[in-house]
C-alpha positions in Angstrom: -10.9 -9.1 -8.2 -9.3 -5.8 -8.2 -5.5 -4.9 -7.9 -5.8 -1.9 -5.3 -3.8 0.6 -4.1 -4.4 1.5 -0.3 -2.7 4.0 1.2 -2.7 7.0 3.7 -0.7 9.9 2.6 0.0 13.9 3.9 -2.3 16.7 2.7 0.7 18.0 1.1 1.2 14.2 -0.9 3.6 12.3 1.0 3.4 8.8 2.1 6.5 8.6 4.6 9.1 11.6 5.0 12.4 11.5 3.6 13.9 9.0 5.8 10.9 6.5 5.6 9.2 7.3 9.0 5.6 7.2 9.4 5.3 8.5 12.9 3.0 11.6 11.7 0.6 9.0 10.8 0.3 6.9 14.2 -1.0 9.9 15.8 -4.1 10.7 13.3 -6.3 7.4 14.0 -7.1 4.1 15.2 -6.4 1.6 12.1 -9.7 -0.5 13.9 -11.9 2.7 13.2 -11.0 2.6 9.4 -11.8 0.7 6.5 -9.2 -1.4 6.6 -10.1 -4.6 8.6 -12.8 -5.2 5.8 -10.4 -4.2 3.5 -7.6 -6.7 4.5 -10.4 -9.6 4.5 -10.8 -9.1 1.1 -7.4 -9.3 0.3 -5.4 -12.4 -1.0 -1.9 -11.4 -2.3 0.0 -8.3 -1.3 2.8 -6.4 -3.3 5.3 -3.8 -1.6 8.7 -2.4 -2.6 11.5 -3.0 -1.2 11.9 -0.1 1.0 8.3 -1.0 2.6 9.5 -4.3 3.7 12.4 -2.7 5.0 10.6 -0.5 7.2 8.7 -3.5 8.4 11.6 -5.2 9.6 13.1 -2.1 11.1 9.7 -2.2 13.0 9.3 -5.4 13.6 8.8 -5.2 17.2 6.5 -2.7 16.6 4.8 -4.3 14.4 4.7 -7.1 16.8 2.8 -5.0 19.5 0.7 -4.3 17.6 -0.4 -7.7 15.4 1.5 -9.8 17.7 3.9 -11.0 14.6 6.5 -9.2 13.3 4.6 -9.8 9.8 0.9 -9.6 10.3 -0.5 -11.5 6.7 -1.1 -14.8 6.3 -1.4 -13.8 2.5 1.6 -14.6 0.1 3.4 -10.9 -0.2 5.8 -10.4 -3.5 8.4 -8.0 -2.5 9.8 -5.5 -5.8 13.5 -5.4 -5.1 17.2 -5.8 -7.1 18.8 -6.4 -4.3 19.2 -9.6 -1.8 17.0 -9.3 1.5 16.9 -11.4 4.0 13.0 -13.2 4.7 10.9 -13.0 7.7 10.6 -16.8 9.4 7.2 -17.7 8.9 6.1 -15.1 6.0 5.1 -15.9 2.9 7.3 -14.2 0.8 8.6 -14.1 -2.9 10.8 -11.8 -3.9 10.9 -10.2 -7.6 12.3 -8.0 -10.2 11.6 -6.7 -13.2 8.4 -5.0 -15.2 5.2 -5.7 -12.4 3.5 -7.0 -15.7 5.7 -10.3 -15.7 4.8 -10.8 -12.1 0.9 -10.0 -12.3 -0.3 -13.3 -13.4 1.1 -15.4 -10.6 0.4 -12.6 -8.0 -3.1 -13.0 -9.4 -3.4 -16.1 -9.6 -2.1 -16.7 -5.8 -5.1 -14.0 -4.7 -7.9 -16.3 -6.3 -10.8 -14.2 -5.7 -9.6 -12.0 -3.5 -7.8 -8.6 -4.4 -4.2 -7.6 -4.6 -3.2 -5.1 -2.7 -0.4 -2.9 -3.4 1.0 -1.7 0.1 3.7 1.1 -1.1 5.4 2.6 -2.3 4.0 5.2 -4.8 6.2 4.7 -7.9 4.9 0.8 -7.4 1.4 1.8 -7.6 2.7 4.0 -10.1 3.9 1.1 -12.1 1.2 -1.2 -12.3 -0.9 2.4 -13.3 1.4 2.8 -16.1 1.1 -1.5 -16.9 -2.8 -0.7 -17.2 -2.5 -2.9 -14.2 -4.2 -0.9 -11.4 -8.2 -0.6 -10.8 -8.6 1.6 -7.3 -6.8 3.7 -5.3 -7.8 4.1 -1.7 -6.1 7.0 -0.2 -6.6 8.3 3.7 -5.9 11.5 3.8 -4.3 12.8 7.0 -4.2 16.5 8.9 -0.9 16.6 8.8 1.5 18.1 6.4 5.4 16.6 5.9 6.7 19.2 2.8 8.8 16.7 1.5 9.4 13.3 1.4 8.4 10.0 -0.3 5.0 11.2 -2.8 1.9 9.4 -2.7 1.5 8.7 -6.5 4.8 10.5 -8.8 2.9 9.9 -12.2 0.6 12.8 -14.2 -2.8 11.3 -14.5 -5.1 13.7 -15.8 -9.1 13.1 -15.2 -11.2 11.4 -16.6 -8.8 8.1 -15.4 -9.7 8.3 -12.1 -13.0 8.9 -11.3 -13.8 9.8 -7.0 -16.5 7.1 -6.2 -16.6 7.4 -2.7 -15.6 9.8 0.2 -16.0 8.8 3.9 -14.6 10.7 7.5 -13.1 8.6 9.4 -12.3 11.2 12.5 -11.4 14.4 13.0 -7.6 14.1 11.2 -8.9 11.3 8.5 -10.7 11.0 5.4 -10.8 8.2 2.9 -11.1 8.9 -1.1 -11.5 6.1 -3.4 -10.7 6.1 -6.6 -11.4 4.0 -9.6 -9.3 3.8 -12.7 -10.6 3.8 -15.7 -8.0 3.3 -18.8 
């Protein structure tokens, strides 16, 4: 069981521009041509902030299109947040505040076997780094560049904590890295 971090970002290191849109990403690949329908299988709990849940609701019927639900896990999803947000009917999903440490053993726990998965953002994944929490980061890599907006991982982690165990194109504008963290 691994707590993971999976992710596409920018070549330049963003994740979503300023104002949280991920249209430059839509355009790169076919999310069936990647990794991640394996990687979702092996995933029982996820963990997002709150501003990813927020652009899942804002894109609900997008989302919807595309999965056919306006939330597309059957997993049980903790969402990071100090503020009251309203649920999605039918999701399974906790909210939660506070140090990710607190949280980890029921998020675990609720994932069995399978791994967690840490959706976004980057100071999350940041977070359970910084907790000694975090085991891989999976990062597509995109032909695009956004010069700002939200970064991919704001934390200084100097080698030899993450070591490049795999590398794999997955088109013409994608490539996957995956990293394993070593504390």
């Amino acid at each position: 069981m691994k707590t993971q971090y999976y992710t596409a970002t920018s070549l330049d290191g963003f994740i979503a521009t300023e104002d949280d849109s991920l249209d430059w990403l839509f355009t790169l690949g076919d999310i069936n041509n990647s990794s991640y329908p394996e990687f979702i299988s092996n995933v029982g709990a996820l963990v997002m902030g709150s501003t990813t849940y927020e652009w899942m609701m804002r894109n609900a019927e997008m989302v919807t299109q595309e999965t056919g639900s306006p939330w597309p896990y059957t997993q049980p999803a903790w969402v990071f947040t100090k503020r009251q947000l309203p649920t999605i009917e039918g999701a399974d999903i906790r909210f939660a505040t506070g140090d990710v440490s607190e949280s980890h053993s029921e998020i675990r726990s609720a994932a069995g076997e399978k791994n967690i998965w840490i959706v976004g953002g980057g100071d999350l994944a940041g977070q359970f780094y910084d907790a000694g929490l975090l085991d891989e980061l999976i990062i597509q890599i995109g032909s695009a560049t956004l010069g700002k907006g939200k970064p991919l991982f704001p934390r200084r982690v100097l080698s030899p904590n993450l070591q490049l165990i795999s590398i794999l194109q997955m088109s013409a504008g994608m490539a996957e890295l995956r990293y394993e963290v070593r504390n």
